[in-house]
Chimera marker file (.cmm) of the C-alpha trace (Angstrom):
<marker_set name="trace">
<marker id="1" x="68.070" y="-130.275" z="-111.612" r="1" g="1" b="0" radius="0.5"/>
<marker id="2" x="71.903" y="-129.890" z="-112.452" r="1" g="1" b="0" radius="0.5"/>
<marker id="3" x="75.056" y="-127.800" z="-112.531" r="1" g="1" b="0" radius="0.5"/>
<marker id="4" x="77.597" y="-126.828" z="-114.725" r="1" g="1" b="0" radius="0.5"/>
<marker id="5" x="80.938" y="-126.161" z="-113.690" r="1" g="1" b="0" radius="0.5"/>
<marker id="6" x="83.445" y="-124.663" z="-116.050" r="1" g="1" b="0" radius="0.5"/>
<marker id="7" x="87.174" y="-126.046" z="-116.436" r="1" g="1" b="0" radius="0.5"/>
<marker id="8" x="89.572" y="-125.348" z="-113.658" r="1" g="1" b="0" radius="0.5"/>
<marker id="9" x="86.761" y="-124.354" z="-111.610" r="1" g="1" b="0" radius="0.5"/>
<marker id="10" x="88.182" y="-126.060" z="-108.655" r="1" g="1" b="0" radius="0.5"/>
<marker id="11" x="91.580" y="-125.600" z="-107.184" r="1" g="1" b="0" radius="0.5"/>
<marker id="12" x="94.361" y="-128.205" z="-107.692" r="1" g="1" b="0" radius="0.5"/>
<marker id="13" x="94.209" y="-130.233" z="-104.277" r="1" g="1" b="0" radius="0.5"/>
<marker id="14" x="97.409" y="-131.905" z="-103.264" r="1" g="1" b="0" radius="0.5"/>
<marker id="15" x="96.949" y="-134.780" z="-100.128" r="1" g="1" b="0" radius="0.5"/>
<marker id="16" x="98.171" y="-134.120" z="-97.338" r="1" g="1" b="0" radius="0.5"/>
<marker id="17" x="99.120" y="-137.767" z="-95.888" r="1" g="1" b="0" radius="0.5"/>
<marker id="18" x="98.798" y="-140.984" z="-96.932" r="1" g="1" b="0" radius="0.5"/>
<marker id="19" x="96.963" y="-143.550" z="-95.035" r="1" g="1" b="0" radius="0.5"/>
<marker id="20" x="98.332" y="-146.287" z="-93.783" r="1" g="1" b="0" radius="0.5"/>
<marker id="21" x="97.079" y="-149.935" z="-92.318" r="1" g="1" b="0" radius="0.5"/>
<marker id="22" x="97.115" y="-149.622" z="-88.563" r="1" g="1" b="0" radius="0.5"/>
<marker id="23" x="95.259" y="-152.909" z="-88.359" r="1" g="1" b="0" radius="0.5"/>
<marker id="24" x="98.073" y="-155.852" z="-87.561" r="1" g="1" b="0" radius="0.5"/>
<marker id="25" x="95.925" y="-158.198" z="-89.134" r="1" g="1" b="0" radius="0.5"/>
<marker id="26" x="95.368" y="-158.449" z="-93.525" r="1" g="1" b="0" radius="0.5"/>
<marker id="27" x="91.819" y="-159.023" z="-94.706" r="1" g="1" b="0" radius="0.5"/>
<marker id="28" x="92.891" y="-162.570" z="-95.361" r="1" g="1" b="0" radius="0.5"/>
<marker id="29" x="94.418" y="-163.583" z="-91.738" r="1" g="1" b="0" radius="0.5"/>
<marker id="30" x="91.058" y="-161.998" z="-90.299" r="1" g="1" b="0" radius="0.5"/>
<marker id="31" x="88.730" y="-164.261" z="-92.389" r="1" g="1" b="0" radius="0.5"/>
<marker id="32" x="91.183" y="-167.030" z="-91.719" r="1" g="1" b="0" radius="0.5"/>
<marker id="33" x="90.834" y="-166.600" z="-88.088" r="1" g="1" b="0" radius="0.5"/>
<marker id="34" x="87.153" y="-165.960" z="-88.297" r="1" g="1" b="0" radius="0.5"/>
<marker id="35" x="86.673" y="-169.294" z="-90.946" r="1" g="1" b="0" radius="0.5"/>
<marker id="36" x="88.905" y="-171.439" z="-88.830" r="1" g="1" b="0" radius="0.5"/>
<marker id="37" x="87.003" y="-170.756" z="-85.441" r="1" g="1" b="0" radius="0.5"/>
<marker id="38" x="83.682" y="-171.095" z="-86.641" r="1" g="1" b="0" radius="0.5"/>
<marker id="39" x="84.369" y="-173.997" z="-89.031" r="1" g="1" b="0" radius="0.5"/>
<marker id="40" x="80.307" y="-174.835" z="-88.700" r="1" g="1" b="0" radius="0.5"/>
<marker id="41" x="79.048" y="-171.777" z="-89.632" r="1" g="1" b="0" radius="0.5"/>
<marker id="42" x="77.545" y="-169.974" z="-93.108" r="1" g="1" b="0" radius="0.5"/>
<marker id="43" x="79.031" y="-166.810" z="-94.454" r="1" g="1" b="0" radius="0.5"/>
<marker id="44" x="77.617" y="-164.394" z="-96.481" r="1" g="1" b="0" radius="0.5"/>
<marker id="45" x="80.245" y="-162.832" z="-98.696" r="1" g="1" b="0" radius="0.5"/>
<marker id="46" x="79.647" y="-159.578" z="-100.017" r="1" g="1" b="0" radius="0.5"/>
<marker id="47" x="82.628" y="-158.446" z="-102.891" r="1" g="1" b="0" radius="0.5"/>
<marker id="48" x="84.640" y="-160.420" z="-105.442" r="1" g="1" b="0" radius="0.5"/>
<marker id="49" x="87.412" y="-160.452" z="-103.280" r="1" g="1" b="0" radius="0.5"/>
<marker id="50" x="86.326" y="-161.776" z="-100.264" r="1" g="1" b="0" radius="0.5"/>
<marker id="51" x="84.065" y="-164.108" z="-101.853" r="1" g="1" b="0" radius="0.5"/>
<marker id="52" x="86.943" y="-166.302" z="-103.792" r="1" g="1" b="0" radius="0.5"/>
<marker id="53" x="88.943" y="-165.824" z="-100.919" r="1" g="1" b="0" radius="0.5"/>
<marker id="54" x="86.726" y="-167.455" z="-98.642" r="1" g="1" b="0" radius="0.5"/>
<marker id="55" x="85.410" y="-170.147" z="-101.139" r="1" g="1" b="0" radius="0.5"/>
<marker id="56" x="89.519" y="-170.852" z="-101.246" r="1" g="1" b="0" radius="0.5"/>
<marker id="57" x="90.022" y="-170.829" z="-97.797" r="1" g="1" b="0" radius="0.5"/>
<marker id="58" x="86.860" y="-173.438" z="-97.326" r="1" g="1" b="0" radius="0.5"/>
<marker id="59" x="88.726" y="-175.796" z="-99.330" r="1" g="1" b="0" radius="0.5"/>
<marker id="60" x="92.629" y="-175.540" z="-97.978" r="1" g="1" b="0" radius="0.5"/>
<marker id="61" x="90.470" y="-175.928" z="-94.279" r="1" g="1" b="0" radius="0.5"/>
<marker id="62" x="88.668" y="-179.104" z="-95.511" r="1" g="1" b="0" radius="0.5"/>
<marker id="63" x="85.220" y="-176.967" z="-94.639" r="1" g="1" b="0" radius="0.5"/>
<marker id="64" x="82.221" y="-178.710" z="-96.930" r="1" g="1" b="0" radius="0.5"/>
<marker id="65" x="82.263" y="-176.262" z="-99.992" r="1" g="1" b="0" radius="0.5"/>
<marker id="66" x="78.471" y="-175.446" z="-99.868" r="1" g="1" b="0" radius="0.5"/>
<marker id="67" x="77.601" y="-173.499" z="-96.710" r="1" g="1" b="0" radius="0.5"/>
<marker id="68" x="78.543" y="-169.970" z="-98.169" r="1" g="1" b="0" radius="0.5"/>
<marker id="69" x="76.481" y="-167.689" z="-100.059" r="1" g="1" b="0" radius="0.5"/>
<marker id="70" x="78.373" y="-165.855" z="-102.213" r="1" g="1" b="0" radius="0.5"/>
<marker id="71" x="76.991" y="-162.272" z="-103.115" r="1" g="1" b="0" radius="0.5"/>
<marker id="72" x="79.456" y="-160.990" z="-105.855" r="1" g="1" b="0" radius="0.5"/>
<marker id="73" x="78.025" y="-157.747" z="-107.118" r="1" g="1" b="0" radius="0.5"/>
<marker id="74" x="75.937" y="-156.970" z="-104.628" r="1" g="1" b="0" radius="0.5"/>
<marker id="75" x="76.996" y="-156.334" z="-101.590" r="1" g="1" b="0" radius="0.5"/>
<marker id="76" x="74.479" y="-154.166" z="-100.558" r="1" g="1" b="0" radius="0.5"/>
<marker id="77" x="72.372" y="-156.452" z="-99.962" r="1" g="1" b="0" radius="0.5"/>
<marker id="78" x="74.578" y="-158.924" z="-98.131" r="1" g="1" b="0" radius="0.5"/>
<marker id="79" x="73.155" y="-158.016" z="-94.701" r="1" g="1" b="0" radius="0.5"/>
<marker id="80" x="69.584" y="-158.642" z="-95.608" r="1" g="1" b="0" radius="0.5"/>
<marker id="81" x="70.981" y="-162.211" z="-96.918" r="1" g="1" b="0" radius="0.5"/>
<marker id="82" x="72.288" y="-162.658" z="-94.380" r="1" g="1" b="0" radius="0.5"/>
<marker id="83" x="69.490" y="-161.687" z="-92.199" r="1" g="1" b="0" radius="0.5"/>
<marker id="84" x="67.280" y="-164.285" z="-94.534" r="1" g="1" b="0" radius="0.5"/>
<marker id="85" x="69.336" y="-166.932" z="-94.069" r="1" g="1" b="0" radius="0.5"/>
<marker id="86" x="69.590" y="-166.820" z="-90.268" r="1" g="1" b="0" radius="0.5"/>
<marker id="87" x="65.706" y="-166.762" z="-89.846" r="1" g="1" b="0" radius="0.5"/>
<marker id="88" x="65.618" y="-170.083" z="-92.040" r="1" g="1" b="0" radius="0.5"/>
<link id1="1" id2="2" r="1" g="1" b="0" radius="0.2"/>
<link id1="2" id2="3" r="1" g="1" b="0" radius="0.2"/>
<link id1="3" id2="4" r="1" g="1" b="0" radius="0.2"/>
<link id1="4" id2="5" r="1" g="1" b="0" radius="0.2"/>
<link id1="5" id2="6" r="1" g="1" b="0" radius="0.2"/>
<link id1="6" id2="7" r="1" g="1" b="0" radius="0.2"/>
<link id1="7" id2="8" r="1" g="1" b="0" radius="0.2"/>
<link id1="8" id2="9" r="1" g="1" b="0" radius="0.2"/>
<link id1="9" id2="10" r="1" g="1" b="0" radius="0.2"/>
<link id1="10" id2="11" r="1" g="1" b="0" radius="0.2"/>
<link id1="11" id2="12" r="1" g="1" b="0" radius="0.2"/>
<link id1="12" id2="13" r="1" g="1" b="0" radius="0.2"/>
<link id1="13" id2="14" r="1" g="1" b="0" radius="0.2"/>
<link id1="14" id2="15" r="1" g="1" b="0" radius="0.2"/>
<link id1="15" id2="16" r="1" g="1" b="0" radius="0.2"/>
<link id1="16" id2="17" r="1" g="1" b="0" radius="0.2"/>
<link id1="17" id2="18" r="1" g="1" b="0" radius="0.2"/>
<link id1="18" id2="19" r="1" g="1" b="0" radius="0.2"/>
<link id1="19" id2="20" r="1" g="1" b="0" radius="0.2"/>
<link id1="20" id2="21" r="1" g="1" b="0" radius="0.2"/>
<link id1="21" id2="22" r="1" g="1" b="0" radius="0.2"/>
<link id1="22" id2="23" r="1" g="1" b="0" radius="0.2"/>
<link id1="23" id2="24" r="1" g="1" b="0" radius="0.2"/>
<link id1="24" id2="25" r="1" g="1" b="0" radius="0.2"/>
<link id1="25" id2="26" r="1" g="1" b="0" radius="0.2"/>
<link id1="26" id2="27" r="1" g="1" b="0" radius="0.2"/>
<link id1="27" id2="28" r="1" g="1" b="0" radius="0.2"/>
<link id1="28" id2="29" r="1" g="1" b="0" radius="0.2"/>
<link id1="29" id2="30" r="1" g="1" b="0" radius="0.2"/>
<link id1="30" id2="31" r="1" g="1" b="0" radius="0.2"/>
<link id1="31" id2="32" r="1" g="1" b="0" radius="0.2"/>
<link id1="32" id2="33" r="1" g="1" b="0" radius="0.2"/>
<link id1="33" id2="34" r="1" g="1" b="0" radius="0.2"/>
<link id1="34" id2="35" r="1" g="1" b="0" radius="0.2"/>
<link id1="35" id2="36" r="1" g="1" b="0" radius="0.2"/>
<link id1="36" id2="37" r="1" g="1" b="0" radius="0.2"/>
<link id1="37" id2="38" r="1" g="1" b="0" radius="0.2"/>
<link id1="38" id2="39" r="1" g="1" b="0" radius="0.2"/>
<link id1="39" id2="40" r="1" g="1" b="0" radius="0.2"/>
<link id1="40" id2="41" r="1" g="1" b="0" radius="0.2"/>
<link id1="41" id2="42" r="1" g="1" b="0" radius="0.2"/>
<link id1="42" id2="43" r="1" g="1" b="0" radius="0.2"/>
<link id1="43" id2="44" r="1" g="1" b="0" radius="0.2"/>
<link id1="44" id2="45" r="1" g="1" b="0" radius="0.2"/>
<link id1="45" id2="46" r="1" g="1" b="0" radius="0.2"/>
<link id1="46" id2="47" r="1" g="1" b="0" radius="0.2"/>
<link id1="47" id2="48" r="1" g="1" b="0" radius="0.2"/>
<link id1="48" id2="49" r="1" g="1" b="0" radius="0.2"/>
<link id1="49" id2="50" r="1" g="1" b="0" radius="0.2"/>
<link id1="50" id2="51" r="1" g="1" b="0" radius="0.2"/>
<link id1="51" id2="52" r="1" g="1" b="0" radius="0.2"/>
<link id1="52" id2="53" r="1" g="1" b="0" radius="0.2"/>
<link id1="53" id2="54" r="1" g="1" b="0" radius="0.2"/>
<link id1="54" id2="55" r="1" g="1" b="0" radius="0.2"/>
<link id1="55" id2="56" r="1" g="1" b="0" radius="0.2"/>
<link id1="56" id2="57" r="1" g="1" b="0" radius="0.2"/>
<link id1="57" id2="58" r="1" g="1" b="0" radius="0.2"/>
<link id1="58" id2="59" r="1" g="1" b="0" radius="0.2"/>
<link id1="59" id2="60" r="1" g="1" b="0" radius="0.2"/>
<link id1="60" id2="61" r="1" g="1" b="0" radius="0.2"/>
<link id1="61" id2="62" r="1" g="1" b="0" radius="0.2"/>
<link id1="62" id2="63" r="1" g="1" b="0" radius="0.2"/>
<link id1="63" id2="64" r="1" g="1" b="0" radius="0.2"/>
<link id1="64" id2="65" r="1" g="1" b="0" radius="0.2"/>
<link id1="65" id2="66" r="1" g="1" b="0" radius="0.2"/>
<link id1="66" id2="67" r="1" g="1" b="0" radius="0.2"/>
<link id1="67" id2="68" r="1" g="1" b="0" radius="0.2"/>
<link id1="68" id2="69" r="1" g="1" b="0" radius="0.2"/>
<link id1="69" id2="70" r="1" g="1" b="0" radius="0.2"/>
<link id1="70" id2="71" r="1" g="1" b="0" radius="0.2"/>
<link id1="71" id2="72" r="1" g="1" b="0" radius="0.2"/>
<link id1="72" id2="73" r="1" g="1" b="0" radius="0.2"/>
<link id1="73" id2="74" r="1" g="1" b="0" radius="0.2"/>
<link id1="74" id2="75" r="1" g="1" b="0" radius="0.2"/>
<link id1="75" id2="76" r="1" g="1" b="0" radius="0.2"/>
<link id1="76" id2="77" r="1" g="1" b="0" radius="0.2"/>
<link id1="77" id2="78" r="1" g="1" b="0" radius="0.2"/>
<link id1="78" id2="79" r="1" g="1" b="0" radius="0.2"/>
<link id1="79" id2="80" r="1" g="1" b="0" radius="0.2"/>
<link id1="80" id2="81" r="1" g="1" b="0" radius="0.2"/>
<link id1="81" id2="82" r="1" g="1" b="0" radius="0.2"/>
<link id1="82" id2="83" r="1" g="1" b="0" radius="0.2"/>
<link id1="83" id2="84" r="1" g="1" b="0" radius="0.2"/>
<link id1="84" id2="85" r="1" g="1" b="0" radius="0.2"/>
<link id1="85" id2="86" r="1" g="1" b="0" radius="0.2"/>
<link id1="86" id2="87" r="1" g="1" b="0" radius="0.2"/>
<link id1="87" id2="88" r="1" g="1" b="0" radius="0.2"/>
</marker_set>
C-alpha cells in the first residue's frame, strides 16, 4: 500500500526554537569519566563516533586496547552484544 502526495501539499513549516545542550557535560567528558572510573571494564560501542572516540581514549588512559567491542554500523544491536558478552 502507498500514497501520493502532490507538490506543495504540505505547508511551509518554520521552527519555532532551537534546541540547545542543557547537559554540562560533552559526549566526550561523559565517556571520559565513565572510561576513567571503570578502567577494568568492556564497552560495547554502538556508532562511529563513539567507537573511535573510545578506542582513542583507551590508549591516551594506558587501558589494554582489546577489551572493547566496537559495533560501527550497527548499533541496534549493541545492547544484545552487550547482553552476550556479559553472560560469557
Amino acid at each position: 500500500m502507498f500514497l501520493t502526495i502532490g507538490k506543495d501539499f504540505f505547508e511551509k513549516y518554520k521552527l519555532k526554537s532551537v534546541l540547545t545542550n542543557e547537559y554540562p557535560l560533552t559526549r566526550e567528558q561523559a565517556l571520559e569519566t565513565i572510561v576513567s572510573t571503570i578502567s577494568d571494564g568492556v564497552f560495547v560501542g554502538t556508532t562511529g563516533f563513539l567507537s573511535r572516540e573510545l578506542s582513542e581514549l583507551r590508549e591516551k588512559l594506558n587501558h589494554k586496547p582489546n577489551m572493547d567491542f566496537l559495533t560501527v554500523g550497527s548499533m541496534g544491536y549493541a545492547s544484545s552484544i552487550a547482553l552476550g558478552v556479559a553472560l560469557n
